[in-house]
Biotite code that builds the C-alpha atoms (Angstrom):
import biotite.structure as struc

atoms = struc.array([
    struc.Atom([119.448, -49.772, -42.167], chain_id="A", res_id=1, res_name="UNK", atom_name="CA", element="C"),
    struc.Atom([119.966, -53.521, -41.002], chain_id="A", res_id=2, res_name="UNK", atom_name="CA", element="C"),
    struc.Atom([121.648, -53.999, -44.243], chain_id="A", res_id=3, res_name="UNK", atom_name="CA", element="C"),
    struc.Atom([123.434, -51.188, -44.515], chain_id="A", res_id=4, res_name="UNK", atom_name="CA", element="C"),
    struc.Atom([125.333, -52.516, -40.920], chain_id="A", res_id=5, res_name="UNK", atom_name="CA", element="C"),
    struc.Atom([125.635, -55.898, -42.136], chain_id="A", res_id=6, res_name="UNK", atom_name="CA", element="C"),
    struc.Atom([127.529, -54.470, -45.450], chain_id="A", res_id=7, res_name="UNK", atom_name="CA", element="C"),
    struc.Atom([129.977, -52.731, -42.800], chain_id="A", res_id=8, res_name="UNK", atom_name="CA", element="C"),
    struc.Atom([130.244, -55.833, -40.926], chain_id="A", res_id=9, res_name="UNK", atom_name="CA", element="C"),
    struc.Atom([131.349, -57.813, -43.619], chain_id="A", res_id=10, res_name="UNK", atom_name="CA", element="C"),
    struc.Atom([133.233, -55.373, -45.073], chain_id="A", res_id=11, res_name="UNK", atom_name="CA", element="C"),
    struc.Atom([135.305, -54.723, -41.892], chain_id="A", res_id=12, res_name="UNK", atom_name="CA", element="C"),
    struc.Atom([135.470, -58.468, -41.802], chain_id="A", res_id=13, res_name="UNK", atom_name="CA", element="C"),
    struc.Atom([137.110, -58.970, -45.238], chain_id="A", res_id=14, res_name="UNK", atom_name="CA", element="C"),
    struc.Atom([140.082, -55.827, -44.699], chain_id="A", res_id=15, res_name="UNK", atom_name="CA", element="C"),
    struc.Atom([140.665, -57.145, -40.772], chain_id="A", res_id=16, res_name="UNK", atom_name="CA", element="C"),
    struc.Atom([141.089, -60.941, -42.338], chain_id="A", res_id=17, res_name="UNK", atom_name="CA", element="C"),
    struc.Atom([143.199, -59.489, -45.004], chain_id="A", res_id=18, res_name="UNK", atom_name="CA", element="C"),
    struc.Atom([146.690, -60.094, -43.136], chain_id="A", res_id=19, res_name="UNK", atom_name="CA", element="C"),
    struc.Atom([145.758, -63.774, -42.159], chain_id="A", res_id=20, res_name="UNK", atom_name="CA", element="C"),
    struc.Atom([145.397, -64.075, -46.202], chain_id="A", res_id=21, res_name="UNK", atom_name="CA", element="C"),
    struc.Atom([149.468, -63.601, -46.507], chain_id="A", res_id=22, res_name="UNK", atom_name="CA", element="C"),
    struc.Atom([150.081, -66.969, -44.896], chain_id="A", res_id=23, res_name="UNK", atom_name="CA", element="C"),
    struc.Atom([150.743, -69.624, -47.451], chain_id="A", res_id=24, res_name="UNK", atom_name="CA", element="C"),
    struc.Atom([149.443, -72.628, -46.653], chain_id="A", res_id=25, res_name="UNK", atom_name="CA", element="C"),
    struc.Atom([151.017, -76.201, -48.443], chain_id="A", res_id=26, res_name="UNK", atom_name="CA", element="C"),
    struc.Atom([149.933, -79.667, -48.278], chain_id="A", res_id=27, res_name="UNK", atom_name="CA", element="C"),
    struc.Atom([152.322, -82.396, -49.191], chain_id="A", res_id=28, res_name="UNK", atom_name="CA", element="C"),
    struc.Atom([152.954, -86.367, -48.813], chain_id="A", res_id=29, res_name="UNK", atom_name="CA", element="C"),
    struc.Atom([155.694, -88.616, -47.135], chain_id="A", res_id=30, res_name="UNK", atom_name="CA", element="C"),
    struc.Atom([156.209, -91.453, -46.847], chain_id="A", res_id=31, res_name="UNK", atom_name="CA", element="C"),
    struc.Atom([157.818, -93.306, -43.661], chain_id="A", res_id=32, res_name="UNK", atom_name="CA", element="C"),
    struc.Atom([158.566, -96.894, -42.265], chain_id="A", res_id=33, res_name="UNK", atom_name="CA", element="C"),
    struc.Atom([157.127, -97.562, -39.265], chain_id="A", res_id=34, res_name="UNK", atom_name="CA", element="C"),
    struc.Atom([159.312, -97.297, -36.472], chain_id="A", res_id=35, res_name="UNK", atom_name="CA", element="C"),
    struc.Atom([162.208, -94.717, -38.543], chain_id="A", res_id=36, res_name="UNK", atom_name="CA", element="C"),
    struc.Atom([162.310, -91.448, -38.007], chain_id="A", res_id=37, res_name="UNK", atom_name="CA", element="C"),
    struc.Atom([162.182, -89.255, -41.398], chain_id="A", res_id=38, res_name="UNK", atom_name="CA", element="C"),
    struc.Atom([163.191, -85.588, -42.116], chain_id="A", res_id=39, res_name="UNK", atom_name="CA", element="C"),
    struc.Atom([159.747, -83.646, -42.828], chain_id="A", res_id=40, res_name="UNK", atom_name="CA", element="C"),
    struc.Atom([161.330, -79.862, -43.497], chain_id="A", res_id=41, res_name="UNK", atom_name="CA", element="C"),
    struc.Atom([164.731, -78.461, -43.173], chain_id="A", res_id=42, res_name="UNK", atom_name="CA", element="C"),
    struc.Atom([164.931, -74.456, -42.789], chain_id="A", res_id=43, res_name="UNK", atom_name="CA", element="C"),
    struc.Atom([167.997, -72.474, -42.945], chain_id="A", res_id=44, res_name="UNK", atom_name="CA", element="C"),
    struc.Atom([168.473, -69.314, -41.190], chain_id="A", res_id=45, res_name="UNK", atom_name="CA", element="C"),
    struc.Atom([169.115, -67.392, -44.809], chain_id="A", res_id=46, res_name="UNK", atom_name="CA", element="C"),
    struc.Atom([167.117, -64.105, -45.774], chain_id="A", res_id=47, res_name="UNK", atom_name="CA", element="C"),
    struc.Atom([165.993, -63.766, -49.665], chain_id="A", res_id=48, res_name="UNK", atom_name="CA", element="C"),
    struc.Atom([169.078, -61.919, -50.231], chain_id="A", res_id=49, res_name="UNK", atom_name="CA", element="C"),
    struc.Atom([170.930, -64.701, -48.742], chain_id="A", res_id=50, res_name="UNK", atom_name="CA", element="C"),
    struc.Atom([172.162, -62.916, -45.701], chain_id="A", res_id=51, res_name="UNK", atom_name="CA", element="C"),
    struc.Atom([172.101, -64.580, -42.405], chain_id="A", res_id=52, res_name="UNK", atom_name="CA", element="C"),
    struc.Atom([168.852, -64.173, -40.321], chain_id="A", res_id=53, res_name="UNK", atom_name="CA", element="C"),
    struc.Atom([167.574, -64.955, -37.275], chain_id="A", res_id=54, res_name="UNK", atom_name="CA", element="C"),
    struc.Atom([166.807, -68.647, -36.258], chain_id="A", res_id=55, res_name="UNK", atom_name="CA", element="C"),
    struc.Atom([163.849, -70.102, -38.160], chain_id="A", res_id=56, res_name="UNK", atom_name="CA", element="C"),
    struc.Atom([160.772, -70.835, -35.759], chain_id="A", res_id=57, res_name="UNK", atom_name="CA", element="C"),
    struc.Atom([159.224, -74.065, -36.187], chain_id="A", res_id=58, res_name="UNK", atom_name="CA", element="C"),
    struc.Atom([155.878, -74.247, -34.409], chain_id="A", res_id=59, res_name="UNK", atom_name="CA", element="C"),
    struc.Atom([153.473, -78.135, -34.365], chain_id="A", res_id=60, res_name="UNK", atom_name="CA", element="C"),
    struc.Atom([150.032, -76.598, -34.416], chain_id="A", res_id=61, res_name="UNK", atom_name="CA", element="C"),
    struc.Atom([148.627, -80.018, -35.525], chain_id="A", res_id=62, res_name="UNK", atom_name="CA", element="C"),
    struc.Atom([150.766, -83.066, -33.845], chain_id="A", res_id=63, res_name="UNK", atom_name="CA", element="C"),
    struc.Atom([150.744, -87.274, -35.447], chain_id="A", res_id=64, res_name="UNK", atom_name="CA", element="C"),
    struc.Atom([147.490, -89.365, -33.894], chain_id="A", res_id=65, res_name="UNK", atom_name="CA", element="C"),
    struc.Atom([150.353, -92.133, -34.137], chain_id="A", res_id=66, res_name="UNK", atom_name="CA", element="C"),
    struc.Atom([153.754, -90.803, -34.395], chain_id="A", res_id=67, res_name="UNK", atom_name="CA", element="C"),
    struc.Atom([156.037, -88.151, -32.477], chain_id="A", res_id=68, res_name="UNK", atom_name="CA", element="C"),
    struc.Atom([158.011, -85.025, -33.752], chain_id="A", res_id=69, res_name="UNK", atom_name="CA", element="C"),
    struc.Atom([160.852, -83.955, -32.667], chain_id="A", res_id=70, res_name="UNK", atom_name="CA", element="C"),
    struc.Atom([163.076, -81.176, -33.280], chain_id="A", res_id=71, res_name="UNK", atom_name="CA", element="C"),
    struc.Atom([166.786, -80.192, -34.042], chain_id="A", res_id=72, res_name="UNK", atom_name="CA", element="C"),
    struc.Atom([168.924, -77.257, -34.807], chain_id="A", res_id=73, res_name="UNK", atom_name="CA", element="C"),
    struc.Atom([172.347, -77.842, -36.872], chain_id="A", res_id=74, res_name="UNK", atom_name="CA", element="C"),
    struc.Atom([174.490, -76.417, -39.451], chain_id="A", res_id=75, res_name="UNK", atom_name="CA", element="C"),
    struc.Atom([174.985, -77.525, -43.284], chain_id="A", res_id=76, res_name="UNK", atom_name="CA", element="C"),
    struc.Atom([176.234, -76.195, -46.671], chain_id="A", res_id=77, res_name="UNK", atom_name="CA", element="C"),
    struc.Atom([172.998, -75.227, -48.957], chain_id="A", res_id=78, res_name="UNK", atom_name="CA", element="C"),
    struc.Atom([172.405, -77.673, -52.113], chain_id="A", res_id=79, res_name="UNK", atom_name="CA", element="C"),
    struc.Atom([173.278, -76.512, -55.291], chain_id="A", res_id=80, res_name="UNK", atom_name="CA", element="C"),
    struc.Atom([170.021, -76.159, -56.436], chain_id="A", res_id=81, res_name="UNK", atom_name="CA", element="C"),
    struc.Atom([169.003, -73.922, -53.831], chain_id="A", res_id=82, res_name="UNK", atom_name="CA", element="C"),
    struc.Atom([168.576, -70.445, -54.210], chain_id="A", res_id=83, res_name="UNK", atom_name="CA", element="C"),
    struc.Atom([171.731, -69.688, -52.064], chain_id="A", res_id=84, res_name="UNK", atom_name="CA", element="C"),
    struc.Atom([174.052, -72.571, -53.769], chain_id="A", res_id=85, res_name="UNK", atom_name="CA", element="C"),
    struc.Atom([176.873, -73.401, -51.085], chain_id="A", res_id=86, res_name="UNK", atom_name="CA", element="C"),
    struc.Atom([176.182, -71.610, -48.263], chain_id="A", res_id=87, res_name="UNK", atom_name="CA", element="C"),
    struc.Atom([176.840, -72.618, -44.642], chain_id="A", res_id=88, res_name="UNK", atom_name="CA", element="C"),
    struc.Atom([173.824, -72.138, -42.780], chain_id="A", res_id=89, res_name="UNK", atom_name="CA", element="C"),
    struc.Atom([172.096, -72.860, -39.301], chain_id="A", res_id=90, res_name="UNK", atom_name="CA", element="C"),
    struc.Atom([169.233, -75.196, -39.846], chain_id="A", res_id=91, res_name="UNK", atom_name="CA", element="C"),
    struc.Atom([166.259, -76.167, -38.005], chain_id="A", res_id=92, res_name="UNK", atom_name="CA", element="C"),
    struc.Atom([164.522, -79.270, -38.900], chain_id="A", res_id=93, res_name="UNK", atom_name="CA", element="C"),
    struc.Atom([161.555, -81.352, -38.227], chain_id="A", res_id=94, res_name="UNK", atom_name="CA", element="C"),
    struc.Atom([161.589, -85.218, -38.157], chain_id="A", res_id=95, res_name="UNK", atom_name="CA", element="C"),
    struc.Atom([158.988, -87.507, -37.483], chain_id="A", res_id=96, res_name="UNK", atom_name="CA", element="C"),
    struc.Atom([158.830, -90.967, -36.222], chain_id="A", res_id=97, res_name="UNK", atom_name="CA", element="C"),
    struc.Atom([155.778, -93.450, -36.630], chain_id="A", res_id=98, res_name="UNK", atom_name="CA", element="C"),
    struc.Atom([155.129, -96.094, -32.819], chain_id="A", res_id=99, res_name="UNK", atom_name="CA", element="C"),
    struc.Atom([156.506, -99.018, -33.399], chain_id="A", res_id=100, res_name="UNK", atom_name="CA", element="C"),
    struc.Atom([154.662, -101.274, -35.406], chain_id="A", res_id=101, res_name="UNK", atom_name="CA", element="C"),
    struc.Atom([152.053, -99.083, -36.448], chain_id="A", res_id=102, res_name="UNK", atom_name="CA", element="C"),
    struc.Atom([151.160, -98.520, -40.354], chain_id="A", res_id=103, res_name="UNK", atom_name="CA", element="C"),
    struc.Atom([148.859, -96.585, -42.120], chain_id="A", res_id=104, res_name="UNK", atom_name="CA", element="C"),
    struc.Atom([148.276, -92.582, -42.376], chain_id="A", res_id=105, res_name="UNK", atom_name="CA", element="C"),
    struc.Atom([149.391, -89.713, -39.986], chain_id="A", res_id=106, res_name="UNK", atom_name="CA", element="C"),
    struc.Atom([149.090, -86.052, -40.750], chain_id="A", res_id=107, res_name="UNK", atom_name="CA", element="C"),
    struc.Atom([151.219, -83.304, -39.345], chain_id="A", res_id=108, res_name="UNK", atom_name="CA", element="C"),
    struc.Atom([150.511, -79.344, -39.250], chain_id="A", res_id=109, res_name="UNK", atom_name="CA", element="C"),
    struc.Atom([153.708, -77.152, -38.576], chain_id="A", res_id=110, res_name="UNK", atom_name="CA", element="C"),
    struc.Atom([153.854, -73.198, -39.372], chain_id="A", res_id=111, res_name="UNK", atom_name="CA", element="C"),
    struc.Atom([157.219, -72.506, -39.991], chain_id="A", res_id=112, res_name="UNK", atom_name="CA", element="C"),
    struc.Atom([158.623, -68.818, -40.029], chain_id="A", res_id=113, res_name="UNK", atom_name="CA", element="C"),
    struc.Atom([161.398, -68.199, -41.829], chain_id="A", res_id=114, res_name="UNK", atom_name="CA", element="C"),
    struc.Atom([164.159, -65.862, -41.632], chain_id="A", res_id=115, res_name="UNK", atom_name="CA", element="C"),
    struc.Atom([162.431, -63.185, -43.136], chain_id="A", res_id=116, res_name="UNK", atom_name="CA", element="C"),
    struc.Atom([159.376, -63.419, -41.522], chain_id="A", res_id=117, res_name="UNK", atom_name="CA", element="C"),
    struc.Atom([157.159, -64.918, -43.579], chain_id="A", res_id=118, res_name="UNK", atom_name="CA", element="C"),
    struc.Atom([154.657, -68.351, -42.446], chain_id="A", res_id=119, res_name="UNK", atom_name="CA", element="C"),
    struc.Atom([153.890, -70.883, -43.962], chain_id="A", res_id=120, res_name="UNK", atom_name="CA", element="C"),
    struc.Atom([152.014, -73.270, -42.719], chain_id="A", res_id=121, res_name="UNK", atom_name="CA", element="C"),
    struc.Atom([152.845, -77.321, -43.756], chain_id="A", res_id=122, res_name="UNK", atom_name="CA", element="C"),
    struc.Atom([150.069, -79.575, -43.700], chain_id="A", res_id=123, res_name="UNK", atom_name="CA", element="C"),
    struc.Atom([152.235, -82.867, -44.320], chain_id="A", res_id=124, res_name="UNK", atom_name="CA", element="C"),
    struc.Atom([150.123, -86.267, -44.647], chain_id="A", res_id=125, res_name="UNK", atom_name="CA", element="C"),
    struc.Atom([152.301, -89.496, -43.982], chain_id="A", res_id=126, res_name="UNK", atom_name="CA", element="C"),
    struc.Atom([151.763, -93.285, -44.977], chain_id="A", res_id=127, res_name="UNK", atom_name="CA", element="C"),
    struc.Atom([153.530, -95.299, -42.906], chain_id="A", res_id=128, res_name="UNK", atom_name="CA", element="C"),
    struc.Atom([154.188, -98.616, -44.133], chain_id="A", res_id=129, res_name="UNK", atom_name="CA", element="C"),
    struc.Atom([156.055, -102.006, -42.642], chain_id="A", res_id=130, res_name="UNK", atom_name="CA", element="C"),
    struc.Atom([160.110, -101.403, -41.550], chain_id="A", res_id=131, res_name="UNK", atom_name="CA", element="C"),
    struc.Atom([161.954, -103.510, -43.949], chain_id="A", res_id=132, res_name="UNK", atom_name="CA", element="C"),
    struc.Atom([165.349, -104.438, -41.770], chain_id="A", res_id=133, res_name="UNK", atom_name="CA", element="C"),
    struc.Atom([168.671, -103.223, -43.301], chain_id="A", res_id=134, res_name="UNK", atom_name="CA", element="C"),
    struc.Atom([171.309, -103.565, -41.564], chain_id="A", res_id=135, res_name="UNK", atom_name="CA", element="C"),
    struc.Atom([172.891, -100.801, -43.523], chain_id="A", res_id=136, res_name="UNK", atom_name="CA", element="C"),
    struc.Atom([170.798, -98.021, -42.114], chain_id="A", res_id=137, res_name="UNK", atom_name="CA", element="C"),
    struc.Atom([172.250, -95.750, -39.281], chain_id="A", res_id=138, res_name="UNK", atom_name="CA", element="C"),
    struc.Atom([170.925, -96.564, -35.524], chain_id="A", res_id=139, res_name="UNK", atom_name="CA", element="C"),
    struc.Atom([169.982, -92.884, -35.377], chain_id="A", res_id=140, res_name="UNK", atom_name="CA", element="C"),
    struc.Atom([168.108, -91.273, -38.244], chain_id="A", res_id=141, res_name="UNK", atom_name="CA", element="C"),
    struc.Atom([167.745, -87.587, -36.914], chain_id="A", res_id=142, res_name="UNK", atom_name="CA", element="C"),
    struc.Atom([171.320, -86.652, -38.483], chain_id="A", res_id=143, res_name="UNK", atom_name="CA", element="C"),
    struc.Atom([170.745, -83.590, -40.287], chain_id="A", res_id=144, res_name="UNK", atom_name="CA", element="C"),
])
């Protein structure tokens, strides 16, 4: 009998975690200097079909130990490459920027829900190394 529960249990376990299955999960690795802010993820508001959605929702469930995020909405023309070549879309993107003078690793967790509805979840691991100075680079990095 004891078994026989314990089957149901973990049977009713395995259908009721089914949905939490459909979330993709990535990892991936960039690379930053220390001090600069760098673009981690850029979503546009298109659907598969390449209609307009609604705004993607970018969400930090695992913030940089030595770093900040932050967060900006814009508009830009798709790449060519992408799946909708050429079209103007509203974007959301992530960037991050290491403290000042601090090199090494970072990790960052976002779930990021796209226009259609569908999470995935970005576990992004950073190595942050020295700022070389170049006085060509633009005084604010966040442009889209």
């Amino acid at each position: 009998m004891l078994l026989a529960r314990s089957f149901t249990f973990l049977a009713a376990s395995v259908v009721l975690a089914g949905p939490a299955l459909a979330q993709t999960m990535v990892t991936r690795s960039e690379t930053a200097a220390s001090g600069k802010s760098v673009r981690l993820a850029i979503v546009p508001n298109l659907k598969k079909d390449c209609s307009t959605g609604p705004m993607p929702e970018i969400r930090v469930s695992g913030a940089p130990k030595n770093g900040s995020l932050i967060t900006k909405v814009g508009k830009l023309k798709t790449p060519a490459k992408y799946r909708c070549p050429g079209k103007e879309a509203a974007v959301q993107a992530v960037f991050y920027q290491s403290k000042d003078g601090f090199t090494g690793a970072d990790e960052v967790t976002v779930d990021v829900k796209d226009s259609d509805g569908n999470v995935q979840t970005q576990n992004i691991k950073i190595t942050v190394g020295a700022a070389k100075p170049d006085s060509t680079a633009k005084k604010d990095a966040t442009d889209l």
